[in-house]
PQR file of N, CA, C, O and H, with PARSE charges and radii, in Angstrom:
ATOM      1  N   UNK A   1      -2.715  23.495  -7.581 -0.4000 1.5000
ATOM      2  CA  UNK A   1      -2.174  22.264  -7.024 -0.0000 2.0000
ATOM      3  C   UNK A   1      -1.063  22.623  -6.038  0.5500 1.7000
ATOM      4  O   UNK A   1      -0.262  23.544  -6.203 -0.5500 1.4000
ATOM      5  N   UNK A   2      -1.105  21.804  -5.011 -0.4000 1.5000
ATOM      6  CA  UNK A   2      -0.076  22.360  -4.005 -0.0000 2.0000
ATOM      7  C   UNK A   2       1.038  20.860  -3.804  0.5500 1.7000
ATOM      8  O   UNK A   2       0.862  19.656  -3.988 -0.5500 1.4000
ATOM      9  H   UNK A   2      -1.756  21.056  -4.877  0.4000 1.0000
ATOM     10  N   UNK A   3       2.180  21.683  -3.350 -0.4000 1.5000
ATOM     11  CA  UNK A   3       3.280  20.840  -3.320 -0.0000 2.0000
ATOM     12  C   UNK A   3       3.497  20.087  -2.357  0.5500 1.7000
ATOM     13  O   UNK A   3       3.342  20.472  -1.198 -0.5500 1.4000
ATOM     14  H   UNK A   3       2.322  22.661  -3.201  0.4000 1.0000
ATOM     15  N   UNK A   4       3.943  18.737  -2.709 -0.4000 1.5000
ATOM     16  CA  UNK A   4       4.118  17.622  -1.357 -0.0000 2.0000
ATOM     17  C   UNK A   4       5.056  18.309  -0.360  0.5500 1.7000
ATOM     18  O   UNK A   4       5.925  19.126  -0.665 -0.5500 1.4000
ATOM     19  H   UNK A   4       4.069  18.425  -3.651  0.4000 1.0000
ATOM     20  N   UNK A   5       4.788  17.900   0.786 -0.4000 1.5000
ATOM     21  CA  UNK A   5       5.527  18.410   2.188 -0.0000 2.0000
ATOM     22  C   UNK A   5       6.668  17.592   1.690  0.5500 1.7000
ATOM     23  O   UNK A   5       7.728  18.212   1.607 -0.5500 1.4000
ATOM     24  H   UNK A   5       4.082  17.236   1.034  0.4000 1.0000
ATOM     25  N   UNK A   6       6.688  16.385   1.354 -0.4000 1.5000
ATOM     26  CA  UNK A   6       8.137  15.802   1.015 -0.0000 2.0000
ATOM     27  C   UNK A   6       8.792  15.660   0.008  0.5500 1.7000
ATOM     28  O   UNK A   6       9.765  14.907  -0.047 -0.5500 1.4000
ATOM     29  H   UNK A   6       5.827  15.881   1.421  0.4000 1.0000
ATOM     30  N   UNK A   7       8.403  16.303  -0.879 -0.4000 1.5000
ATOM     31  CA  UNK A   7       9.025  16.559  -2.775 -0.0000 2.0000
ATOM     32  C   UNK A   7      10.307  16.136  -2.788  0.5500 1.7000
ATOM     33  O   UNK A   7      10.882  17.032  -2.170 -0.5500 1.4000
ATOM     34  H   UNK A   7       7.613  16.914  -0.834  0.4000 1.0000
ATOM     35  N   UNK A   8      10.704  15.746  -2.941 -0.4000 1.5000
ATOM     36  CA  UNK A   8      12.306  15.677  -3.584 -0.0000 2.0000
ATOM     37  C   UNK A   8      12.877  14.407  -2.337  0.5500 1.7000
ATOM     38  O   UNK A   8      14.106  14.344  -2.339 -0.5500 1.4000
ATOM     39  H   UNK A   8      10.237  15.018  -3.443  0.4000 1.0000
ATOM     40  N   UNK A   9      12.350  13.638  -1.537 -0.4000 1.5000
ATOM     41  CA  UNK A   9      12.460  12.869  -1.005 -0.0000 2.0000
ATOM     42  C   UNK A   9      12.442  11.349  -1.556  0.5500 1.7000
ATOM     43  O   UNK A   9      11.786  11.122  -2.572 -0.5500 1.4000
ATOM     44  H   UNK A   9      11.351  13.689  -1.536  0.4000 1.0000
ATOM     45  N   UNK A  10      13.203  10.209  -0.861 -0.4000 1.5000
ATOM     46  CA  UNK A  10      13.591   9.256  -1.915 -0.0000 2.0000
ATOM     47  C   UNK A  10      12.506   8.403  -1.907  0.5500 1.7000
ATOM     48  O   UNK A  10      12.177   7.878  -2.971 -0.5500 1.4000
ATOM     49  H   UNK A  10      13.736  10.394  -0.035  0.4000 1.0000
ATOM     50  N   UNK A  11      11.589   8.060  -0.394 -0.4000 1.5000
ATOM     51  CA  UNK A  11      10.040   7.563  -0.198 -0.0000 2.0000
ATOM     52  C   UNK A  11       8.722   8.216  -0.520  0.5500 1.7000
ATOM     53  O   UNK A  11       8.527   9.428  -0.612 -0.5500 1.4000
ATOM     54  H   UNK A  11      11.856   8.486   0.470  0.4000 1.0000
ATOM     55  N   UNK A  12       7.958   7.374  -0.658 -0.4000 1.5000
ATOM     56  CA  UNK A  12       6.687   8.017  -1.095 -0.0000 2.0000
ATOM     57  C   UNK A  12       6.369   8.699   0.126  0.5500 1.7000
ATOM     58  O   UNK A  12       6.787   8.308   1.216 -0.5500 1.4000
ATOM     59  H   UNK A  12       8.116   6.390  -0.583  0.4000 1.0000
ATOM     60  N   UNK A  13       5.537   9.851  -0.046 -0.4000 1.5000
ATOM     61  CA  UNK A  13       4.644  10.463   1.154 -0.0000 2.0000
ATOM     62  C   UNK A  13       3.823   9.969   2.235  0.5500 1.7000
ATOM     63  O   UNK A  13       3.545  10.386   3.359 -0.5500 1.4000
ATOM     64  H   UNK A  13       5.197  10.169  -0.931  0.4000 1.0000
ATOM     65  N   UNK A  14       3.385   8.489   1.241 -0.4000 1.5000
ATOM     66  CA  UNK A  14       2.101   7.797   2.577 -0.0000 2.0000
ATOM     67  C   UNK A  14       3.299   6.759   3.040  0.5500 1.7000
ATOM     68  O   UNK A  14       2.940   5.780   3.696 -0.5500 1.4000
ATOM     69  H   UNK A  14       3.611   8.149   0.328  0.4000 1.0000
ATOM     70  N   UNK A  15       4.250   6.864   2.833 -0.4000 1.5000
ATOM     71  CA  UNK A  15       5.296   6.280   3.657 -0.0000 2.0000
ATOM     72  C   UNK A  15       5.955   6.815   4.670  0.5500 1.7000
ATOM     73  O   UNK A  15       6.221   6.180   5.690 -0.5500 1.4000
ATOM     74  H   UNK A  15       4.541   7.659   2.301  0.4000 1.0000
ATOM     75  N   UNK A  16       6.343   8.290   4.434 -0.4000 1.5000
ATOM     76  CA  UNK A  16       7.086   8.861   5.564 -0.0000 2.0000
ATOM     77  C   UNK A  16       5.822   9.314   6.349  0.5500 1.7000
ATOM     78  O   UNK A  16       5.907   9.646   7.531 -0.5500 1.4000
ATOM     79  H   UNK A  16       6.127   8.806   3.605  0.4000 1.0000
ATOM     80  N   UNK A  17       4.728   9.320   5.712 -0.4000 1.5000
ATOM     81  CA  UNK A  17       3.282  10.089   7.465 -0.0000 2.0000
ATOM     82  C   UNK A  17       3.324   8.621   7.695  0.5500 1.7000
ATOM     83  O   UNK A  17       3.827   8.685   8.817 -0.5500 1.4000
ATOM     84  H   UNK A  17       4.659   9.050   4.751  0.4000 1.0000
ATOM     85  N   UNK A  18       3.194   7.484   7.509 -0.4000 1.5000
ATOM     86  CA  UNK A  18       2.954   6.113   8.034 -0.0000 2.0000
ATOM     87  C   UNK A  18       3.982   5.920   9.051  0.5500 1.7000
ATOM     88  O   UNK A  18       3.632   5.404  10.112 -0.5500 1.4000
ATOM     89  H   UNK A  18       2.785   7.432   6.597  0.4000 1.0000
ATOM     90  N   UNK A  19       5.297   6.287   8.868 -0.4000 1.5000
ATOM     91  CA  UNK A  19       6.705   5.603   9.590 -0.0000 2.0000
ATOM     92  C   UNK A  19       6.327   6.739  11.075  0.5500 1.7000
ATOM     93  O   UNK A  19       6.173   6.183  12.163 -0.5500 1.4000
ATOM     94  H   UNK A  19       5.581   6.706   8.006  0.4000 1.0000
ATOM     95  N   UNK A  20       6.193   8.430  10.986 -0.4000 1.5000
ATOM     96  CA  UNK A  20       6.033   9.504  11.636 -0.0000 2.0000
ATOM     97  C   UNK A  20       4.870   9.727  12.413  0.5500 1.7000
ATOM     98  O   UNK A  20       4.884  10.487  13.381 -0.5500 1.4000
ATOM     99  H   UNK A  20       6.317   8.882  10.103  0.4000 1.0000
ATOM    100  N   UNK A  21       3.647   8.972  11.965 -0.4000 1.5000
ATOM    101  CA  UNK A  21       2.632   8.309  12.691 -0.0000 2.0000
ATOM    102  C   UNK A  21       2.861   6.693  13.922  0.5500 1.7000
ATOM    103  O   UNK A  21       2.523   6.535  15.096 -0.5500 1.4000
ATOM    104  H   UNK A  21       3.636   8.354  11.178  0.4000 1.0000
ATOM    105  N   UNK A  22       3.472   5.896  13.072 -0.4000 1.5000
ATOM    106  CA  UNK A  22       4.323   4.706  13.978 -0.0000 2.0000
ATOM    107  C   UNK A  22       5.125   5.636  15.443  0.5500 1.7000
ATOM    108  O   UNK A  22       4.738   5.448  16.597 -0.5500 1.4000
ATOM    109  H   UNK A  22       3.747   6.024  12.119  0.4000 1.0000
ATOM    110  N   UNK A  23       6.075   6.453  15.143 -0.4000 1.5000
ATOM    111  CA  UNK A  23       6.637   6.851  16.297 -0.0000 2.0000
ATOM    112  C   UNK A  23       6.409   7.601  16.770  0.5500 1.7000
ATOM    113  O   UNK A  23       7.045   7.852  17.793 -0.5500 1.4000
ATOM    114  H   UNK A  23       6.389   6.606  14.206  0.4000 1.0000
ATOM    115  N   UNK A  24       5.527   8.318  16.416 -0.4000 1.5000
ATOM    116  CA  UNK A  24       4.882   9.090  17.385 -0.0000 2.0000
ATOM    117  C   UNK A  24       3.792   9.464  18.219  0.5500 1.7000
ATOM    118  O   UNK A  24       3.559  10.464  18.899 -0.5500 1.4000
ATOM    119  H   UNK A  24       5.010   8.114  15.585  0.4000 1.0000
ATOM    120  N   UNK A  25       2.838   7.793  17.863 -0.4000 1.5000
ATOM    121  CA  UNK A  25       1.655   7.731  18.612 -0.0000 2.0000
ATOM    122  C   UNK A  25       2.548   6.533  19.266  0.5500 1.7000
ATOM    123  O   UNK A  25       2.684   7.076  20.363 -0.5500 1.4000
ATOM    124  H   UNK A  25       3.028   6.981  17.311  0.4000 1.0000
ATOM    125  N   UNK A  26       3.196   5.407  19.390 -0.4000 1.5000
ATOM    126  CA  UNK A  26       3.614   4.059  19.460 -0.0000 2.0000
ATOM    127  C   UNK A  26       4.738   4.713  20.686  0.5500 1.7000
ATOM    128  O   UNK A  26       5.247   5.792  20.386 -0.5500 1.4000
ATOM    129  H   UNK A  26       3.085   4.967  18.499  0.4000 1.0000
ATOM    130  N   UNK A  27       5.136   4.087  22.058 -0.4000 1.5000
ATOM    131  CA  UNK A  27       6.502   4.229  22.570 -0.0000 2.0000
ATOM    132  C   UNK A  27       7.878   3.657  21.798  0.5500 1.7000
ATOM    133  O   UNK A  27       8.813   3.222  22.471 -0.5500 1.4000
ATOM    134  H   UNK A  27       4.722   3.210  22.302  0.4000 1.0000
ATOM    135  N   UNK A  28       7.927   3.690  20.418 -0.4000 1.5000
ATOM    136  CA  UNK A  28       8.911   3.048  19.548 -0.0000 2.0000
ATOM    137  C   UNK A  28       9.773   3.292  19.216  0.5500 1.7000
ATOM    138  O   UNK A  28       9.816   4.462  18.835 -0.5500 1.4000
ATOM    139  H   UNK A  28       7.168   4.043  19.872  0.4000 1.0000
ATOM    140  N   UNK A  29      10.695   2.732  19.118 -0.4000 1.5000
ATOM    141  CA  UNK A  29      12.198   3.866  19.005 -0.0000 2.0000
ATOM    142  C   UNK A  29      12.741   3.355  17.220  0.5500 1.7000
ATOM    143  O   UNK A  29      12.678   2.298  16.593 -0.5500 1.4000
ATOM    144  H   UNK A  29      10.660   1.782  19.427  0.4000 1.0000
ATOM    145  N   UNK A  30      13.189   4.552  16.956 -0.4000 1.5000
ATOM    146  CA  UNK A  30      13.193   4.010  15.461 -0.0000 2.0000
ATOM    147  C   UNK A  30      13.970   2.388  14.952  0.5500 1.7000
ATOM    148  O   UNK A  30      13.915   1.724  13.916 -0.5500 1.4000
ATOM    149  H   UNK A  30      13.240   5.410  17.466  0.4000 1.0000
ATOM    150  N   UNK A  31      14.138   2.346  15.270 -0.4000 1.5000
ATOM    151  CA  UNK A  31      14.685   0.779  14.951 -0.0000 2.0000
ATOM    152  C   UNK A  31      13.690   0.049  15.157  0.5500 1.7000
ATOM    153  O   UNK A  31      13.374  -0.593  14.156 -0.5500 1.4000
ATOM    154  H   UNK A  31      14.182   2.885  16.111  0.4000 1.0000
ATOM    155  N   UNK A  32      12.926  -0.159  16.237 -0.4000 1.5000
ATOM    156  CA  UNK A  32      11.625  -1.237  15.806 -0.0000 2.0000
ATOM    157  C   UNK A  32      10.507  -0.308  14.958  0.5500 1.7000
ATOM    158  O   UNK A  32       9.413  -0.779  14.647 -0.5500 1.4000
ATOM    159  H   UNK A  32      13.183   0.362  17.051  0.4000 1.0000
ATOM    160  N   UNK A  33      10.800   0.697  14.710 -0.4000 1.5000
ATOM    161  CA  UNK A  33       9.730   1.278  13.354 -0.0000 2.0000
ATOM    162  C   UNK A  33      10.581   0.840  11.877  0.5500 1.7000
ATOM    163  O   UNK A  33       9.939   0.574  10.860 -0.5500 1.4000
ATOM    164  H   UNK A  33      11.689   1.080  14.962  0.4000 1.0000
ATOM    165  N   UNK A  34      11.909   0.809  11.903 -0.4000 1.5000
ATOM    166  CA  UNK A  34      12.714   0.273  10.858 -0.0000 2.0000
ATOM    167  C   UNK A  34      11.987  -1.183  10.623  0.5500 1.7000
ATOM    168  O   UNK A  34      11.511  -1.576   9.558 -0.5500 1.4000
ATOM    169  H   UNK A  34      12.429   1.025  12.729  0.4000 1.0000
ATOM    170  N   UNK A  35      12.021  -1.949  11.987 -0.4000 1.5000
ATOM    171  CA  UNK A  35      11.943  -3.652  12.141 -0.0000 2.0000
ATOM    172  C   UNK A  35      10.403  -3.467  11.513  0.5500 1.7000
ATOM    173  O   UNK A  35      10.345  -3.597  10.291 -0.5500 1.4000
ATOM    174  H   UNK A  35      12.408  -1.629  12.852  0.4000 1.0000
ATOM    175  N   UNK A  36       9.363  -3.227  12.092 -0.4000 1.5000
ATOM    176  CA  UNK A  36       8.104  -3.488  11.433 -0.0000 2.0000
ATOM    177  C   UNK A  36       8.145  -3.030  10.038  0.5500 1.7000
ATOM    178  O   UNK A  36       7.310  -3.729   9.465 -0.5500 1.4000
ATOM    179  H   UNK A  36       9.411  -3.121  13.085  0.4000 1.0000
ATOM    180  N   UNK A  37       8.741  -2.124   9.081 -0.4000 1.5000
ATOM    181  CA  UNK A  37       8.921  -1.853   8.167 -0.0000 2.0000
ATOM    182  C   UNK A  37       9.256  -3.255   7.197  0.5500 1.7000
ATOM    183  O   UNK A  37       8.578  -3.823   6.341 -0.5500 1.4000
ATOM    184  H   UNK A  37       9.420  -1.556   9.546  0.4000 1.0000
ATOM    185  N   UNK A  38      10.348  -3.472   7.638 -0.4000 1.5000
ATOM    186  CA  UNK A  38      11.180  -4.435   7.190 -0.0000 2.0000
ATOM    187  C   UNK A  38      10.579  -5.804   7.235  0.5500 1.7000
ATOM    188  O   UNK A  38      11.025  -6.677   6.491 -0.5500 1.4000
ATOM    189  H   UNK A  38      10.899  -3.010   8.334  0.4000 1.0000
ATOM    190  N   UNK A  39       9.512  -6.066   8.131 -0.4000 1.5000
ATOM    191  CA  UNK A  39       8.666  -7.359   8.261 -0.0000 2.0000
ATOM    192  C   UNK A  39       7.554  -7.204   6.974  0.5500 1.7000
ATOM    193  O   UNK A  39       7.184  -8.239   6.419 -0.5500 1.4000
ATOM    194  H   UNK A  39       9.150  -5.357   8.736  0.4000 1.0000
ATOM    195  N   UNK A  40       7.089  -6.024   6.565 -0.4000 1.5000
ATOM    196  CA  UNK A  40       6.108  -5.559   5.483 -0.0000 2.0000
ATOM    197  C   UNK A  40       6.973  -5.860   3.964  0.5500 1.7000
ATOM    198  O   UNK A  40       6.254  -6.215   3.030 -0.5500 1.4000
ATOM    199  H   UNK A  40       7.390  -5.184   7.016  0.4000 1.0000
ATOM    200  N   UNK A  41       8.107  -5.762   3.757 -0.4000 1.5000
ATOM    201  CA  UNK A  41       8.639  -5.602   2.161 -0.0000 2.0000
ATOM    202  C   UNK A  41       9.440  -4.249   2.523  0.5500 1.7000
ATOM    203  O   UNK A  41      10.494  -4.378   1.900 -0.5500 1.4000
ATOM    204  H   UNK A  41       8.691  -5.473   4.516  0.4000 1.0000
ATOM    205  N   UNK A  42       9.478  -3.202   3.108 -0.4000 1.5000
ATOM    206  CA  UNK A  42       9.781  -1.785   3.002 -0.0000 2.0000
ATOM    207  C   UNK A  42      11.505  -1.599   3.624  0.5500 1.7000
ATOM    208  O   UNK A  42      11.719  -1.367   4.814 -0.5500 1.4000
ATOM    209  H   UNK A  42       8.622  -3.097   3.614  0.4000 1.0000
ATOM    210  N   UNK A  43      12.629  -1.748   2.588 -0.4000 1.5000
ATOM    211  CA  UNK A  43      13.555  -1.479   3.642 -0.0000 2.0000
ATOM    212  C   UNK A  43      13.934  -0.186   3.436  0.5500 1.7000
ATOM    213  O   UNK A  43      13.954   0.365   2.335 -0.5500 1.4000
ATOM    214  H   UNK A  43      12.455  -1.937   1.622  0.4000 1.0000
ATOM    215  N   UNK A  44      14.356   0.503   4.894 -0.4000 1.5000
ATOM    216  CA  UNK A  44      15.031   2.174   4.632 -0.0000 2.0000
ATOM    217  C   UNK A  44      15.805   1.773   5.287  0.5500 1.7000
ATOM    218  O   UNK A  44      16.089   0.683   5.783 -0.5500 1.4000
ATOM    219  H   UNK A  44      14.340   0.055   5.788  0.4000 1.0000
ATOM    220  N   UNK A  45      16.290   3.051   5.283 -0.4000 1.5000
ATOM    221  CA  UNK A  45      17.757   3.259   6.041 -0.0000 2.0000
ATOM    222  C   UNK A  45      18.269   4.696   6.292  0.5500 1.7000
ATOM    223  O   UNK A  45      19.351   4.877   6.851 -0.5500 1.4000
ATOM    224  H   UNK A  45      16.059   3.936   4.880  0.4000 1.0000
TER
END
């Protein structure tokens, strides 16, 4: 079994490739990747 790229992190995994996928296919600057987050239930910070 191999170890998550994000282990010890406070979000789930299909959360941080979801947010890292958003900005980096999208021209989005993190704050409207925060804002669409935040329209779903998901708040970070």
């Amino acid at each position: 079994m191999t170890k998550s790229l994000y282990a010890g992190h406070r979000f789930p995994a299909e959360l941080i490739s979801y947010t890292v996928w958003l900005y980096f296919h999208f021209p989005l600057s993190l704050r409207m990747v925060e804002e669409m987050l935040a329209f779903r239930g998901i708040e970070v910070s």
